[in-house]
C-alpha positions as a Markdown table, in Angstrom:
| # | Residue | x | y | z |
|---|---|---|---|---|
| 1 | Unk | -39.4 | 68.0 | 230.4 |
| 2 | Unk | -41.3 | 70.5 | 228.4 |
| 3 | Unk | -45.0 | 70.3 | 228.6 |
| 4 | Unk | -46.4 | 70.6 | 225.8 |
| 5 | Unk | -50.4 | 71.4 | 224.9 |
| 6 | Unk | -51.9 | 69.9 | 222.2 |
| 7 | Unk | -54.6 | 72.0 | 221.2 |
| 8 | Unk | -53.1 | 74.1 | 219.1 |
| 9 | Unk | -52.2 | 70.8 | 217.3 |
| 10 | Unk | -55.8 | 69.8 | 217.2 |
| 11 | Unk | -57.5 | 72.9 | 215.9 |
| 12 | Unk | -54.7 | 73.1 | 213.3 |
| 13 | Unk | -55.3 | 69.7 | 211.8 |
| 14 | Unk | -58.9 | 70.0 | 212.3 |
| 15 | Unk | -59.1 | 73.8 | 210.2 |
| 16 | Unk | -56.3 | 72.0 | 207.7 |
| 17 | Unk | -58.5 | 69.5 | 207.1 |
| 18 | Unk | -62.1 | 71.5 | 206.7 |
| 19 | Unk | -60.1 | 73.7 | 204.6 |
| 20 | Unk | -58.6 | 71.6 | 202.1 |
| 21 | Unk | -62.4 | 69.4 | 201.9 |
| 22 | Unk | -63.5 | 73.3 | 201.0 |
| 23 | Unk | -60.9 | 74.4 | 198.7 |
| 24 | Unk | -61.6 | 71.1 | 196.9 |
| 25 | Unk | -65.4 | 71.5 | 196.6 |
| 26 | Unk | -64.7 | 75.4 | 195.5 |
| 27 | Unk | -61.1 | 75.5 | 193.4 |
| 28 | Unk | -61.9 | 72.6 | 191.3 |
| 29 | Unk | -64.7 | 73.9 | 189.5 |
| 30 | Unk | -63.2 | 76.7 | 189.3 |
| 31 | Unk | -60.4 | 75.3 | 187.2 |
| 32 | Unk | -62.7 | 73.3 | 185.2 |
| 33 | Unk | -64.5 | 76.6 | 184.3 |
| 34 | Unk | -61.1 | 78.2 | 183.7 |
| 35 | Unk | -59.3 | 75.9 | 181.9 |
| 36 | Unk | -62.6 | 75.7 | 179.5 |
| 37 | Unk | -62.6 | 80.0 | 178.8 |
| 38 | Unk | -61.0 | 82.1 | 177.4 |
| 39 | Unk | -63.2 | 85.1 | 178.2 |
| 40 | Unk | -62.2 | 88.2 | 179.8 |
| 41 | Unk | -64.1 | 87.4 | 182.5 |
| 42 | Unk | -62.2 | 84.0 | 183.1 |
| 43 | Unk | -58.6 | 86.0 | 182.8 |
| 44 | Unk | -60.0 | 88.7 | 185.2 |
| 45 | Unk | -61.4 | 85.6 | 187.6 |
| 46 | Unk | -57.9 | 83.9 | 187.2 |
| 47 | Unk | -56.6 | 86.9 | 188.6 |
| 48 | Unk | -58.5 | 87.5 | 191.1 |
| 49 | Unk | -58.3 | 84.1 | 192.4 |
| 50 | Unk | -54.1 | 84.6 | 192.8 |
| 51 | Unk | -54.3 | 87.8 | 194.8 |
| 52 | Unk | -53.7 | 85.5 | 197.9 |
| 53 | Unk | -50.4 | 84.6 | 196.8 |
| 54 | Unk | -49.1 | 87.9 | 196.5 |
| 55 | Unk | -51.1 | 89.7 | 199.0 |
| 56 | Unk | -48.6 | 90.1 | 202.2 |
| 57 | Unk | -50.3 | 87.8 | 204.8 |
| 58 | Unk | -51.0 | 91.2 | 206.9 |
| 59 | Unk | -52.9 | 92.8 | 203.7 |
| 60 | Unk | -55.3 | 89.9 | 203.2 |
| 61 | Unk | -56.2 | 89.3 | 206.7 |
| 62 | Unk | -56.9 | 93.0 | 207.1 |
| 63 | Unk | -59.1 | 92.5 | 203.7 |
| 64 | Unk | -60.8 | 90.0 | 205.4 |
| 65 | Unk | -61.0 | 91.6 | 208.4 |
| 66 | Unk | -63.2 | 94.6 | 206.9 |
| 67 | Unk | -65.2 | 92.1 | 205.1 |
| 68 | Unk | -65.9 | 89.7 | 207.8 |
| 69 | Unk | -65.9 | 91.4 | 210.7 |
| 70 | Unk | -68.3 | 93.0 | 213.1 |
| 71 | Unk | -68.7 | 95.7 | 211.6 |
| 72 | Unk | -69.2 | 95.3 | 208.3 |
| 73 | Unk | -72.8 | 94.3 | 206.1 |
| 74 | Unk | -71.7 | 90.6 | 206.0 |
| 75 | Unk | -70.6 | 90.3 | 209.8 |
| 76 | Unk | -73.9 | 92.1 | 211.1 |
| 77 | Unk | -75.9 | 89.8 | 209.1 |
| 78 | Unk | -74.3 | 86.5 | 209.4 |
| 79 | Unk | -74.8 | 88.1 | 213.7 |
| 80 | Unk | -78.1 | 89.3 | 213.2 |
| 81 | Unk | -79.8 | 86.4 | 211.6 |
| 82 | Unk | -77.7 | 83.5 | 212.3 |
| 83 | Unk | -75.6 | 84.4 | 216.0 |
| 84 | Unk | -72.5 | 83.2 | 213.8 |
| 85 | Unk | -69.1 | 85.3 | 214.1 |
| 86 | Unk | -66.0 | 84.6 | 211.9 |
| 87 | Unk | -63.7 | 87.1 | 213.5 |
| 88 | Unk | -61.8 | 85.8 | 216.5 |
| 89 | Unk | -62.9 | 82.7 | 216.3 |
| 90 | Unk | -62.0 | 79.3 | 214.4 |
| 91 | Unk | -64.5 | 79.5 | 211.9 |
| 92 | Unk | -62.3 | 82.3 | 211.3 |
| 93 | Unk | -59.3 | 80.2 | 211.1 |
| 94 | Unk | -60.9 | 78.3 | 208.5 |
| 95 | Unk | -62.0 | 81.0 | 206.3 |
| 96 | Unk | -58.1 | 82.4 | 205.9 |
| 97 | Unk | -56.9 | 79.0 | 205.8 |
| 98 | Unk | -59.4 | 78.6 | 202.7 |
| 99 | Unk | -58.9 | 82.2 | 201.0 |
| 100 | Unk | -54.8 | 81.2 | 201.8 |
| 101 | Unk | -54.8 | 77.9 | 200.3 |
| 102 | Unk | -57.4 | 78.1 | 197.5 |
| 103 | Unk | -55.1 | 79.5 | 194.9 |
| 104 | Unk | -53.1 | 76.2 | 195.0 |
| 105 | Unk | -55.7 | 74.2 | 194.1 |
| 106 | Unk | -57.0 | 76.0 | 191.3 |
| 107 | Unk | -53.3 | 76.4 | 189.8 |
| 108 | Unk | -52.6 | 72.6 | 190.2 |
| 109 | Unk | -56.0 | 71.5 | 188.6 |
| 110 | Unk | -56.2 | 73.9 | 185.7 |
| 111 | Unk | -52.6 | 73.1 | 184.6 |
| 112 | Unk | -53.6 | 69.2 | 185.0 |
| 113 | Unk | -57.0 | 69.8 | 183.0 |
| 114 | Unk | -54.8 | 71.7 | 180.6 |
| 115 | Unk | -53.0 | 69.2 | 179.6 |
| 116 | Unk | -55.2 | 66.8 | 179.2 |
| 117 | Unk | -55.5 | 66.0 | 174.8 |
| 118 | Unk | -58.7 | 67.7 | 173.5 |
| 119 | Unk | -59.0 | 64.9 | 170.9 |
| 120 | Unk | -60.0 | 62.5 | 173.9 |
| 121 | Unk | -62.9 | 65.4 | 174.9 |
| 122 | Unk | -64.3 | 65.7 | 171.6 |
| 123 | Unk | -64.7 | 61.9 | 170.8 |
| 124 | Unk | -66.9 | 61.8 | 174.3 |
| 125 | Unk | -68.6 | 64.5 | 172.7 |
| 126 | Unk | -69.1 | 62.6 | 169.2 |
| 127 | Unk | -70.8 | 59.8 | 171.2 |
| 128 | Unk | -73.0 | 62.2 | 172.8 |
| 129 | Unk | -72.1 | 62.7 | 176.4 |
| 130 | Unk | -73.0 | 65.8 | 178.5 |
| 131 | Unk | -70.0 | 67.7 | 179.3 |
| 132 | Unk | -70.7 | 66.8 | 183.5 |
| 133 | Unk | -70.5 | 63.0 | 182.2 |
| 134 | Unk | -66.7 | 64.1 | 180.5 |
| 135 | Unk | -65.6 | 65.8 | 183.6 |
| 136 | Unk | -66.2 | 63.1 | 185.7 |
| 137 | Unk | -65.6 | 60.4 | 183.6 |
| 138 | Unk | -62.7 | 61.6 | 181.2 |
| 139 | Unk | -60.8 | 64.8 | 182.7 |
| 140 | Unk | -60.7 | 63.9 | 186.3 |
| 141 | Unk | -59.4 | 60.6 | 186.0 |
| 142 | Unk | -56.8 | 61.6 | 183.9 |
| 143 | Unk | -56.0 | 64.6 | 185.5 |
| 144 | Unk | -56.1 | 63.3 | 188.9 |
| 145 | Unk | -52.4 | 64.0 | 190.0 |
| 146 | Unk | -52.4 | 67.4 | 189.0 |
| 147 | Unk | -55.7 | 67.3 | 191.4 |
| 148 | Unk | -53.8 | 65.3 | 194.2 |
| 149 | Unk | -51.0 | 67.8 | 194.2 |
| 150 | Unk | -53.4 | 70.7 | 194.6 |
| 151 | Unk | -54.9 | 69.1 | 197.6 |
| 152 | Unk | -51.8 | 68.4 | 199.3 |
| 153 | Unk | -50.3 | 72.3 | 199.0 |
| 154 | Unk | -53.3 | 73.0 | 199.7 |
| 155 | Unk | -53.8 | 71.2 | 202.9 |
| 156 | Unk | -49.8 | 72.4 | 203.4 |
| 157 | Unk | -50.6 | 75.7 | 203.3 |
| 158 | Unk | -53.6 | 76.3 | 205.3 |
| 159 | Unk | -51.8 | 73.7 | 207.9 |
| 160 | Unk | -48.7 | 76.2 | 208.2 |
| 161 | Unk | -50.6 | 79.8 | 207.7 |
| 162 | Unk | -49.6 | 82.7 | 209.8 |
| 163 | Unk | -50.0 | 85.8 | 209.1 |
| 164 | Unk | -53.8 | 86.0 | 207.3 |
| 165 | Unk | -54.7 | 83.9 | 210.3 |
| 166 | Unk | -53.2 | 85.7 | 212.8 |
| 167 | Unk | -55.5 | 88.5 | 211.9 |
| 168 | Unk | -59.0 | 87.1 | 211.6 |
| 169 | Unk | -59.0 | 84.5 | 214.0 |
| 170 | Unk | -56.0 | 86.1 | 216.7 |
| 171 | Unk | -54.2 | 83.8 | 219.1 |
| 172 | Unk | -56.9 | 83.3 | 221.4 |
| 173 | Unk | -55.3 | 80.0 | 224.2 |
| 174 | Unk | -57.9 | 77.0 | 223.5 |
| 175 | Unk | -59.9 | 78.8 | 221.3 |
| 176 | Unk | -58.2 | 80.2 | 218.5 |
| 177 | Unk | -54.1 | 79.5 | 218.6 |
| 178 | Unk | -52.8 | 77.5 | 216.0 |
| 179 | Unk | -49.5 | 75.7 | 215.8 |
| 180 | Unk | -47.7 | 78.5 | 213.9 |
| 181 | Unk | -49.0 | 81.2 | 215.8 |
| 182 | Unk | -48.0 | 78.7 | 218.8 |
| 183 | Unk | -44.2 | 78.7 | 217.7 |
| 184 | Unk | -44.7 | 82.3 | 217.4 |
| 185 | Unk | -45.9 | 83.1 | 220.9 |
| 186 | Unk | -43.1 | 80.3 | 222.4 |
| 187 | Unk | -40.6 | 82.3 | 220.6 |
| 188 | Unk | -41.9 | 85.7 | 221.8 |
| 189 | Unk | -41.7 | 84.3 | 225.5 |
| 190 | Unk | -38.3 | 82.8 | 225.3 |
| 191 | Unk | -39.5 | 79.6 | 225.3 |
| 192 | Unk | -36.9 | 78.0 | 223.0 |
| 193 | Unk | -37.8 | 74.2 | 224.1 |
| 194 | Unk | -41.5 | 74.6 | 223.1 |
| 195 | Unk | -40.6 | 76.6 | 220.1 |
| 196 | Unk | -38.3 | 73.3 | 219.0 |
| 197 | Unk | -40.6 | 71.0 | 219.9 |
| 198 | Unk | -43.3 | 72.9 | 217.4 |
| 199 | Unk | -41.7 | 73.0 | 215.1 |
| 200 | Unk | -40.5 | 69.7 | 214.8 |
| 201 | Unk | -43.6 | 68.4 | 215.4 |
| 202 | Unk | -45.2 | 70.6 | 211.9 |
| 203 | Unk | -42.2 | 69.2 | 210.4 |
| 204 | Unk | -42.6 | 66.1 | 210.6 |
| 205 | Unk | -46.4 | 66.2 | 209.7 |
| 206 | Unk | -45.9 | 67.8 | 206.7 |
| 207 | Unk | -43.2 | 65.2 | 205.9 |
| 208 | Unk | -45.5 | 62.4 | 206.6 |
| 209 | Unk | -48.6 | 64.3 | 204.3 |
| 210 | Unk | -46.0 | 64.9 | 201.5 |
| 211 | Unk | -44.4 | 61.0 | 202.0 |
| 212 | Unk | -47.7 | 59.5 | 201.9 |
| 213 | Unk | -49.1 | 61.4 | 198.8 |
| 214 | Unk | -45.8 | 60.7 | 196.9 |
| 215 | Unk | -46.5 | 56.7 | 197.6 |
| 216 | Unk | -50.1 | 57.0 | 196.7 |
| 217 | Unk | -49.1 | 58.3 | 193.3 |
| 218 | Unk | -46.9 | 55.8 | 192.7 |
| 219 | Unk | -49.0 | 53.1 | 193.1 |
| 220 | Unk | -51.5 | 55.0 | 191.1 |
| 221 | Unk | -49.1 | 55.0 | 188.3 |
| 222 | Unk | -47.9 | 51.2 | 188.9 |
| 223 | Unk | -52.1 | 50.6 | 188.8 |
């Protein structure tokens, strides 16, 4: 019987799960502010914020890498004043699983907000509500499936990153080594068994995530 170690389970679920709370809190203002301007600012920001999609996962770790590391003005400072390193570590995890599964949420939300009939925003604005009040009372709950999809790629997508996090945070054993870089190493060694066993287990988590959100917005639409 294959014995099998569960941390790489663990920190995997645990950076999933900070990641997505993050992406959340970040992408959907962004989309808000997106899906409100037209600037060329906004189009440029758009941009920016879908590099990650299209950026080989070896390119924006190395990005990431120059930014965040030791080296660099951000990593001696965050060192210097705070004792707090990203590279190599699992905050490090965290911060590719973010930059990784950002883009989701921001794509998801805007196209929800998007779509959401103007005519409803400016008859809240008529009866003299602040635009915060509309978001939150108006654009979000009607939106809110586009906004439960991003979550869930999100949360998808940092749970099964590789490659960006393969280069900031490394493999390190009970410190750094996530499930996907775990199938990866099991692979490398031969270990077929273990590799299986990986990989059904992220299967059949993402399955479950996927199920459960799918059920959710049923119900939501029954409600």
């Amino acid at each position: 019987m294959t014995n099998i170690n569960l941390f790489p389970l663990f920190l995997s679920l645990k950076v999933a799960f900070i990641s997505t709370a993050l992406s959340f809190l970040i992408g959907l203002p962004l989309a808000y502010y997106l899906s409100l301007n037209r600037s060329r600012f906004s189009d440029f920001l758009d941009t920016f914020t879908n590099f990650p999609v299209v950026l080989p996962p070896t390119v924006l770790g190395y990005y990431l890498l120059v930014l965040l590391g030791r080296q660099s003005f951000i990593g001696k400072f965050l060192e210097k004043n705070f004792n707090i390193m990203i590279v190599f570590t699992p905050a490090g995890a965290i911060v590719a699983a973010v930059i990784v599964s950002l883009p989701y949420m921001i794509k998801s939300s805007k196209t929800a907000l998007l779509s959401i009939n103007e005519d409803y925003i400016n008859a809240a604005r008529l009866l003299g509500r602040g635009e915060l009040n509309i978001f939150l009372t108006i654009m979000i709950p009607i939106s809110y499936r586009g906004i439960i999809s991003g979550v869930t790629m999100s949360f998808v997508r940092a749970l099964g990153d590789f490659g960006t996090t393969l280069m900031v945070a490394g493999s390190i054993p009970d410190k750094t080594l996530t499930m996907p870089i775990a199938i990866y190493n099991a692979l490398q060694s031969g270990d077929k068994a273990m590799a299986n066993l990986l990989v059904l287990i992220m299967t059949s988590i993402s399955v479950i995530v996927l199920y459960i959100v799918n059920r959710l917005e049923k119900k939501m639409k029954r409600g």
